[in-house]
N, C-alpha and C positions, 0 to 999 in steps of 0.2 A: 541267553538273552536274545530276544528278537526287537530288532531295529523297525521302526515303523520308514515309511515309503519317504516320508522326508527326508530322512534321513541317509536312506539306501541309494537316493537320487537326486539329492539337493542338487547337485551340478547341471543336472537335466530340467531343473522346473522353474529355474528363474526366478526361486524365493526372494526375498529380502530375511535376511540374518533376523529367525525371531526361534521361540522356541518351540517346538513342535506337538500337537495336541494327537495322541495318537493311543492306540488300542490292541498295535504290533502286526499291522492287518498287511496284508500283500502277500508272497510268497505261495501265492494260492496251489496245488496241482497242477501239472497238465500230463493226463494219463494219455496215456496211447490205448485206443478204446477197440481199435478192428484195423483191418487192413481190405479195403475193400477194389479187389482188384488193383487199379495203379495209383490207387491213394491210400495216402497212410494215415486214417483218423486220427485227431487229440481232441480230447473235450476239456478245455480249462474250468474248473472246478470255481469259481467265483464264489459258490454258498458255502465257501471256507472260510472268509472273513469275518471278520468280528461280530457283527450283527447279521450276517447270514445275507449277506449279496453285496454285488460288486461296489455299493454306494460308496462304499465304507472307502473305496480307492481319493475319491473326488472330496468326500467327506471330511478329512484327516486336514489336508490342503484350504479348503475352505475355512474350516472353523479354526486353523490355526493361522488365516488370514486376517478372518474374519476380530480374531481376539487381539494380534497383532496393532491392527490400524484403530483398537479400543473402543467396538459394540460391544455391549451387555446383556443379546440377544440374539438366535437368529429364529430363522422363520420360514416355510417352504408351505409350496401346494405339495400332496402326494398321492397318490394311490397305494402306499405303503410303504416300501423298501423307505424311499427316501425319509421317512418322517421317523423310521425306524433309527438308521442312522445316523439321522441329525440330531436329534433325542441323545443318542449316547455319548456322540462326539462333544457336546454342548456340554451334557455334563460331565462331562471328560474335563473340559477347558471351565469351568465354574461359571457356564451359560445360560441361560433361562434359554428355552425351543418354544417355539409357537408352531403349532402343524396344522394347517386347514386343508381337511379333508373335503370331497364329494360326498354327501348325506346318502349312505347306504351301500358306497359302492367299492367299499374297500373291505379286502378280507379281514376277520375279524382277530386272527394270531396276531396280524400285524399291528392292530390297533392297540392292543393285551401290550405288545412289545414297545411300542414307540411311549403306552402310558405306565409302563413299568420302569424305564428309565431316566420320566421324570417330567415330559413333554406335557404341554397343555393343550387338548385336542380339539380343535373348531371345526364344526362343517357348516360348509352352507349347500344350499337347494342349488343344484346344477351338477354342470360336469367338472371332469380334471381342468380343461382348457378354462374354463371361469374362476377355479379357484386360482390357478397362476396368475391369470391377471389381478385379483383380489392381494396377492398378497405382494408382487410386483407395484401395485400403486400403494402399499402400505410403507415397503422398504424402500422406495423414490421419495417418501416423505418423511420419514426418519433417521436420522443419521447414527440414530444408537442401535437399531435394527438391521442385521446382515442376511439377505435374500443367500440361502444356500442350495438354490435349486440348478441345475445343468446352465442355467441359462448366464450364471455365473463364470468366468473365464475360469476361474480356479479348480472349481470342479472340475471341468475338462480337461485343465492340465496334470490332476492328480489323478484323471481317467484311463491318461495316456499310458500310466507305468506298467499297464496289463499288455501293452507291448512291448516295453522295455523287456518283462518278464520272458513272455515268449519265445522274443528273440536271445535273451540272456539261455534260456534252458534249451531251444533249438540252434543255435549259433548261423541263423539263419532266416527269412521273413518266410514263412509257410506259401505257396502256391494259391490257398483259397481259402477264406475266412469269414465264418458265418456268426451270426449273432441274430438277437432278438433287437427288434427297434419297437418303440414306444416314441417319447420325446425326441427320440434322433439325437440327444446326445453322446451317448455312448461308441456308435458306430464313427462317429467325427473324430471322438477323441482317441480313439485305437487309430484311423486314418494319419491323423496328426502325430502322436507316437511314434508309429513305422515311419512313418516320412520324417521327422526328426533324428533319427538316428540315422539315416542313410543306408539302412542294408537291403533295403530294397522293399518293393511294398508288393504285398498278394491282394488278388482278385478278390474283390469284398461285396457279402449278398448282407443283404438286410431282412430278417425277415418279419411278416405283421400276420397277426390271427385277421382271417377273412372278417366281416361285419367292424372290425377296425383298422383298414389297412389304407390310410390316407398319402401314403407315399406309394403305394399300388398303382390306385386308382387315380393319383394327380392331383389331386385337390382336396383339402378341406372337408371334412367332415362333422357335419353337426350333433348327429346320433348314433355313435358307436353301440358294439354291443361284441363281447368274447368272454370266454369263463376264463381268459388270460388276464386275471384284473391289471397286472401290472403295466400291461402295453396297453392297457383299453382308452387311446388318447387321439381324437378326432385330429387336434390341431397343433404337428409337434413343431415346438416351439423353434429348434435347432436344425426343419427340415431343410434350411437350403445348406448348410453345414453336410449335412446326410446325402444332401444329391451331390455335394461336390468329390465326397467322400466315393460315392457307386460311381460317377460318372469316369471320375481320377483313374479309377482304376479296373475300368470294363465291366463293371459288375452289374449286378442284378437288387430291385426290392421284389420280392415273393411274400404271397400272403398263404395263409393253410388253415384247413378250415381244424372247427374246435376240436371234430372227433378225430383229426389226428394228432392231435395235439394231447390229447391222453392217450391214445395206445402209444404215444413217443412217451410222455410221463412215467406206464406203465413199464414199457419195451427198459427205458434208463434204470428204473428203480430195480427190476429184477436182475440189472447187470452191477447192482451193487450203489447207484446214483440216483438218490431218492433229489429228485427237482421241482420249484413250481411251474406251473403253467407257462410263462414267459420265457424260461428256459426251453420247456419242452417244446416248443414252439420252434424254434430254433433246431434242434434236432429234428422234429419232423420236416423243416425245410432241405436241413442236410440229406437228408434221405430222399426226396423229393428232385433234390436238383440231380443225386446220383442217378438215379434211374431215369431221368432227364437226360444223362449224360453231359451235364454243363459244369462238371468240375473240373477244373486244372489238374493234370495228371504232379504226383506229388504232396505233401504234407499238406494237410487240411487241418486246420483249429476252427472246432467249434466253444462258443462261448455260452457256459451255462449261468446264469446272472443270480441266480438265486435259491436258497436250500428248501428242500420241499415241505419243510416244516409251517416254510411262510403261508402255507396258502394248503393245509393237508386236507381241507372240505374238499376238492377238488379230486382227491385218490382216493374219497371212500365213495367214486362213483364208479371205478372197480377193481378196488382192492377186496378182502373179504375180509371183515372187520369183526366183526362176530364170532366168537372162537368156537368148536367143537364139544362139548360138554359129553365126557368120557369119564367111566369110573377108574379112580386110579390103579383099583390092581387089573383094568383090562387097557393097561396105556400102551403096551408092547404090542399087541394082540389087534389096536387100532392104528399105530404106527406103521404094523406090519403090512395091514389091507392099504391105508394112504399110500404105500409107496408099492405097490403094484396096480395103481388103479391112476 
């Protein structure tokens, strides 16, 4: 039997004694991926989780806060992952989800997901940063409605246990620590984690696809644009959370542009780590800072936030998808030339 993250860490998260709404989610991998010169890769597997990316951490915490303090609803802006997870956790906990999406700009597995576990799906005309405020002044004016988006404390604090993790399976805080930023809350709450526990905190880079990389460039973005739908967010909402986060601890935000962001897609899937776009993002920055030479010599964790399942339109731009069409009694005979050629 697998204990869900409340459970595993109730001492760590400051609950109030309630019961816990959960899916058995955490415990995710951390493979040891390369050894590249005097750093020792891990890529934490996050698209292990119960709905296939990390939400599922923040998720579990939220809604079983959120059902605690007696809403009979919650409700998120998303670009996917999030609406995905809230969706299940909700009806995990006997919740009605509300998810308002951006009109077009969310991949469509993820929409399949979040309306298969039972969520009722709104869009309106705009970006991510609009629907957040749309549904931020909905949950300000209801009090049977629980906002379950990052910008929620709980979230972050049930974010945090992907450091607990970490440090539990490295007996140690890693040197240098890369992740994908979107909203900025994620990097905050891995930040706060390590710095909770006391074992010490690693060098933390942030990274954003180019055409959306608002913590890059300083400021505010009105008009994004990346084939990373997950991070594709102008205005993240938890950005000063995310600079205290890089500043704390010498770090770096790196943006990369889209086309390396699928040969990183490609490069992960062929080594067995099929990822979406926001993940791979994240590994192409890994790679990017190394031959920069800006890594801390030492254990490296990269954080891949999500399974590639979410977002698979993205690898049929070069995967080969179309099979071979061979007669079967010459399948040996074509087997034989494929693997000399």
């Amino acid at each position: 039997m697998t204990n869900g993250l409340i459970t595993r860490y109730h001492n760590w998260l400051g609950l109030p004694a309630l019961t816990p709404v959960t899916l058995g989610e955490g415990a995710t991998p951390l493979v040891h991926w390369a050894d590249w010169d005097t750093h020792r890769i891990w890529l934490k597997l996050e698209g292990c989780n119960p709905t296939g990316s990390f939400k599922d951490r923040g998720m579990t915490v939220a809604v079983s806060h959120a059902k605690h303090e007696g809403a009979s609803a919650v409700i998120c802006a998303s670009t996917g992952n999030t609406a995905a997870s809230a969706a299940a956790y909700a009806g995990r906990g006997g919740l009605k989800a509300f998810v308002v999406i951006p009109n077009g700009q969310v991949a469509l597995p993820k929409m399949i997901q979040a309306s298969a576990y039972g969520a009722i799906i709104l869009a309106i005309e705009g970006n991510f940063d609009q629907a957040l405020t749309a549904v931020r002044n909905v949950a300000e004016t209801e009090d049977w409605i629980a906002l379950v988006n990052s910008v929620n404390p709980w979230r972050l604090r049930g974010q945090e246990t992907g450091a607990y993790e970490i440090l539990d399976d490295l007996g140690h805080a890693p040197a240098g620590f890369v992740l994908p930023v979107g909203n900025a809350g994620n990097i905050s709450a891995y930040f706060h984690g390590f710095r909770r526990r006391g074992q010490g905190l690693p060098q933390m880079f942030g990274i954003q696809a180019q055409g959306s990389d608002p913590l890059v460039q300083g400021h505010d973005m009105d008009d994004v644009s990346t084939i990373a739908s997950a991070i594709r967010i102008g205005k993240p909402a938890s950005a000063h959370l995310a600079r205290e986060a890089v500043a704390a601890t010498r770090g770096q935000f790196r943006s990369v542009p889209d086309a390396d962001i699928l040969h990183a897609q490609r490069e992960l899937a062929h080594g067995g780590v099929f990822v979406e776009p926001a993940s791979a993002a994240a590994y192409a920055g890994l790679k990017m800072l190394y031959q920069e030479g800006r890594l801390p010599d030492g254990d490296i964790v990269g954080i891949l936030t999500g399974n590639g399942l979410k977002d698979s339109t993205t690898a049929g731009l070069w995967a080969k998808v179309e099979p071979q069409v061979v007669p079967g009694e010459s399948l040996l005979d074509a087997i034989s030339d494929l693997m000399t050629h």
